[in-house]
C-alpha positions as CSV (number, residue, x, y, z in Angstrom):
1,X,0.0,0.0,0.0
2,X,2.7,2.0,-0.8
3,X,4.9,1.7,2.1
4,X,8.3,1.1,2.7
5,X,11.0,-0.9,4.6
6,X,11.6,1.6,7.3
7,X,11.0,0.9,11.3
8,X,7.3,1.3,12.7
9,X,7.0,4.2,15.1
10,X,6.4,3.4,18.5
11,X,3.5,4.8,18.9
12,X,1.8,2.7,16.6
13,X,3.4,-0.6,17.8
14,X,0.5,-3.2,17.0
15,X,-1.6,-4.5,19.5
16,X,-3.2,-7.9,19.1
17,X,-6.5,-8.4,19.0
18,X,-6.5,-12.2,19.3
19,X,-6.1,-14.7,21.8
20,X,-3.0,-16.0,23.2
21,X,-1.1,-18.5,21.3
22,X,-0.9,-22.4,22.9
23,X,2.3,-23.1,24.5
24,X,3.0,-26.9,23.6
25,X,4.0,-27.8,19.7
26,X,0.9,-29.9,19.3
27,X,-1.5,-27.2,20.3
28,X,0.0,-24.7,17.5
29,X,-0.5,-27.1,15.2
30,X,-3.6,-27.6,16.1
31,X,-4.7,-23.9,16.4
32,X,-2.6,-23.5,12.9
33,X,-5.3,-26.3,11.5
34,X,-7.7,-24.7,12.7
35,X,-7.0,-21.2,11.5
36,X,-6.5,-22.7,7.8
37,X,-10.4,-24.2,7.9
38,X,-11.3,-21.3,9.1
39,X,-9.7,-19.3,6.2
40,X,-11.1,-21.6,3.9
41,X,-15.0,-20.9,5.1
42,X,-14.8,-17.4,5.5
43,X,-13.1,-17.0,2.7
44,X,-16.0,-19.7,0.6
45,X,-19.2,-18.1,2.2
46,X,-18.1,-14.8,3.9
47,X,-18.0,-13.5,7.4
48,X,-21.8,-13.1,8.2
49,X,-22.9,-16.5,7.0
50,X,-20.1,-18.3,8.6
51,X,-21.1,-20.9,11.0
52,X,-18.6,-22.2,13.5
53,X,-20.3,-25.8,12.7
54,X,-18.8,-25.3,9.4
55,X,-15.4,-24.7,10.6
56,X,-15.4,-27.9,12.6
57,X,-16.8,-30.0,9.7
58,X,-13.7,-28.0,7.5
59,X,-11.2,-29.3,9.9
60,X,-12.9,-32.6,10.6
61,X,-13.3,-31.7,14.7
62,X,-15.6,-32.0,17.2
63,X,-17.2,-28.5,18.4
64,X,-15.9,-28.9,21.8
65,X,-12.3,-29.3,20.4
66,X,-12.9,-26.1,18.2
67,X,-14.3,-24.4,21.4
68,X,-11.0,-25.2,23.5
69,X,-9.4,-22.6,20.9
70,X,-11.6,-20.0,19.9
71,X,-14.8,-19.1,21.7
72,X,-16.5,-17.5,18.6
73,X,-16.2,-17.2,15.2
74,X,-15.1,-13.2,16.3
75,X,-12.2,-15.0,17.7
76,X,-11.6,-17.2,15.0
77,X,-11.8,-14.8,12.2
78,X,-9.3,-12.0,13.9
79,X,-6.8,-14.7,14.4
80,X,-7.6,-15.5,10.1
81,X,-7.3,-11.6,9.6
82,X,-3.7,-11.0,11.7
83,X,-2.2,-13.4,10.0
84,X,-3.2,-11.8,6.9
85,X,-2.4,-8.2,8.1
86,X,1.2,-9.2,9.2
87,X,2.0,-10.7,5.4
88,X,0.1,-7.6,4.0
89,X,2.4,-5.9,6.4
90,X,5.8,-7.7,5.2
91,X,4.9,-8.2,2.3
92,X,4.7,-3.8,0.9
93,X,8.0,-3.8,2.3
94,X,10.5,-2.3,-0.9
95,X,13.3,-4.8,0.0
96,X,15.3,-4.4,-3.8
97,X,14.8,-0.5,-4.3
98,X,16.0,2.2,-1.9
99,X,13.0,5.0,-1.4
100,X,15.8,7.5,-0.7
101,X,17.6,7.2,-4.3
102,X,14.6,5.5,-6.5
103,X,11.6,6.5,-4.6
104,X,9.5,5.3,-8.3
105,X,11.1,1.9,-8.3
106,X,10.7,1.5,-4.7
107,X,6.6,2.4,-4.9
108,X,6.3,0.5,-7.9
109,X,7.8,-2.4,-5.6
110,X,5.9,-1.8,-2.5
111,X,2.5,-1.3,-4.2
112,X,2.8,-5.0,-6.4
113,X,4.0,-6.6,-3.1
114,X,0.6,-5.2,-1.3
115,X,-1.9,-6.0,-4.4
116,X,-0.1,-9.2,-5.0
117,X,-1.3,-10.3,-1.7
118,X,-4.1,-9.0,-1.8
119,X,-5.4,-10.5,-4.8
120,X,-4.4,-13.9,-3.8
121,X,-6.5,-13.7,-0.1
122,X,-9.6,-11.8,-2.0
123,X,-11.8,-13.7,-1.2
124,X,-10.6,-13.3,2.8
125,X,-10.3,-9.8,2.5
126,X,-14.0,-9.6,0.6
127,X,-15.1,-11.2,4.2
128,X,-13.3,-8.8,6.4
129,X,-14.7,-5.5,4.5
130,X,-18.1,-6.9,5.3
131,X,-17.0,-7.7,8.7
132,X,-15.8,-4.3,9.4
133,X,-19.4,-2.9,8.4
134,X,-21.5,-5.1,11.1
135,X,-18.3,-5.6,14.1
136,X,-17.1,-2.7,15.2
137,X,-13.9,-5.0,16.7
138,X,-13.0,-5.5,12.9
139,X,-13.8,-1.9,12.6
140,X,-11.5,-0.9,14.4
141,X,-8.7,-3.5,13.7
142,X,-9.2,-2.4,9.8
143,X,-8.2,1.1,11.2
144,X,-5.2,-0.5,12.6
145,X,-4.1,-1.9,9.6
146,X,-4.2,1.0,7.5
147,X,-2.5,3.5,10.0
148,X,0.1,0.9,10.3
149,X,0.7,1.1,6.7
150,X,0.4,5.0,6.7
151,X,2.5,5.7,9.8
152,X,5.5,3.7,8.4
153,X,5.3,5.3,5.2
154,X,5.2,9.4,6.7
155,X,8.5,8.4,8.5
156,X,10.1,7.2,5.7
157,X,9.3,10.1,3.9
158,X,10.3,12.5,6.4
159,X,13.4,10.5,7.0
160,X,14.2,9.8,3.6
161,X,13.3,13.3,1.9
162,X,13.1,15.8,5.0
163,X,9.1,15.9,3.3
164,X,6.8,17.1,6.1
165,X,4.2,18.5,3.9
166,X,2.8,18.2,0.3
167,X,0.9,21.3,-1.5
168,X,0.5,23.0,1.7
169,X,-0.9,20.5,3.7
170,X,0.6,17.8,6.1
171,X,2.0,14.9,4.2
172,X,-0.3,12.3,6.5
173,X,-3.0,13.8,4.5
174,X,-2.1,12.7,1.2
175,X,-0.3,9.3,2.5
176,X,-4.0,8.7,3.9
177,X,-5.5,9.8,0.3
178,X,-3.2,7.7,-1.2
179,X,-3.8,4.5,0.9
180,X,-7.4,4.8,0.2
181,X,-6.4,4.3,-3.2
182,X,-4.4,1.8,-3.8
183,X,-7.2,-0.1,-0.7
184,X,-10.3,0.9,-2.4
185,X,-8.7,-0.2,-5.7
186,X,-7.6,-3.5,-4.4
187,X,-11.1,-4.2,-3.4
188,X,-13.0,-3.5,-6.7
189,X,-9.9,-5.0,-9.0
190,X,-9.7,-7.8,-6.8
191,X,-12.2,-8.8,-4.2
192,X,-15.3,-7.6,-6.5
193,X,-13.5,-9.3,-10.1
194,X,-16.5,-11.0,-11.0
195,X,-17.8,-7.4,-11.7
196,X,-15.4,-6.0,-13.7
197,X,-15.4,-6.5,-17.6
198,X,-12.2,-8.7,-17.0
199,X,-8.9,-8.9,-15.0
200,X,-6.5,-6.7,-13.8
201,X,-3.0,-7.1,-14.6
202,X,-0.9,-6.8,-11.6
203,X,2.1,-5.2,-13.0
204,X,-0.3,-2.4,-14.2
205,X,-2.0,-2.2,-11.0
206,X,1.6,-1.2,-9.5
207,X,3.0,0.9,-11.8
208,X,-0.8,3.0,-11.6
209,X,-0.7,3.1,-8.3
210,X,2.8,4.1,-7.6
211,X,2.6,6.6,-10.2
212,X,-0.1,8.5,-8.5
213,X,1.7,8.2,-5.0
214,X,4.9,9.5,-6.9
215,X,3.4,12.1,-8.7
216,X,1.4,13.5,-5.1
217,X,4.3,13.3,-3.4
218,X,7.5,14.1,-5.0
219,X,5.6,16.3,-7.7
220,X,3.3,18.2,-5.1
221,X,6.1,19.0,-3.0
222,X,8.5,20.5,-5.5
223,X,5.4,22.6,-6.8
């Protein structure tokens, strides 16, 4: 989401909203087995219609054994969506391009790494948008994601480029314009395909997208 491989401020250190992780090898896997089915329904019929019957029948377990992890689908499905948010995370990192001496190539990087993703968990991320409209715990975990994504990305500019504000304004106002972009357009290219006249290529996904957030950000600020 156009964000780079810089450190996460501390004021924005994440705070989990799942439950603790079992302490014996056999109860990770477990819980990772568990996760997966769970992916796999919410991801097949969506968050509101999920059943945790159907998660137990997915992972072939009894509904107590499925109840010794998670207490509720809500538990289940922020444990699905954390996992998913950290490889978002990692994953619109620019590892290959420096955003101090090719801040294009770096975007261009970040942004594939973040639609990339995205379009191969659509289907999960379809579920959480519609989970964030009726739970206000996704809610506000969906805010966490994105300032996560923004907050890393105004230090790096700052750090990289001494850029503190863009056309007047403070920069966090056009990384949070920009976010919504390259979000909102992940969603309709990817998580809503079957609406669209046909695919989207990702390599033109990224260079669009990192071609607006270069042309706001390094363009805007010279002007």
């Amino acid at each position: 989401m156009g964000v780079l491989n810089s450190q996460l401020p501390a004021q924005t250190q994440r705070t989990s909203p799942v439950p603790a992780e079992p302490v014996t090898p056999k109860g990770r896997r477990t819980r990772d087995h568990l996760v997966n089915a769970g992916r796999n329904v919410f991801a097949r019929v969506g968050y509101v219609e999920a059943r945790m019957s159907d998660v137990a029948d997915e992972a072939e377990i009894s509904m107590g054994g499925l109840y010794r992890y998670f207490k509720n689908k809500e538990d289940l499905f922020a444990q699905v969506i954390e996992d998913l948010h950290e490889k978002l995370f990692e994953a619109s990192a620019s590892r290959n391009h420096s955003f101090r001496t090719s801040p294009l190539e770096s975007l261009v990087e970040s942004n594939r790494g973040y639609l990339s993703l995205y379009s191969e968990n659509r289907d999960v991320m379809r579920a959480f948008i519609q989970a964030a409209h009726v739970e206000k715990r996704f809610q506000d975990f969906w805010w966490l994601m994105r300032t996560r994504h923004v907050d890393r990305f105004v230090a790096s500019l700052e750090r990289d480029h001494g850029i503190t504000e863009i056309n007047g304004a403070p920069a966090r106002i056009a990384t949070e314009a920009l976010a919504c972009m390259v979000e909102q357009s992940a969603y309709v290219w990817f998580a809503q395909e079957a609406l669209n006249s046909g695919p989207v290529d990702l390599d033109d996904a990224a260079r669009i997208t990192a071609s607006a957030w270069y042309a706001t950000i390094f363009d805007q600020a010279k002007a």
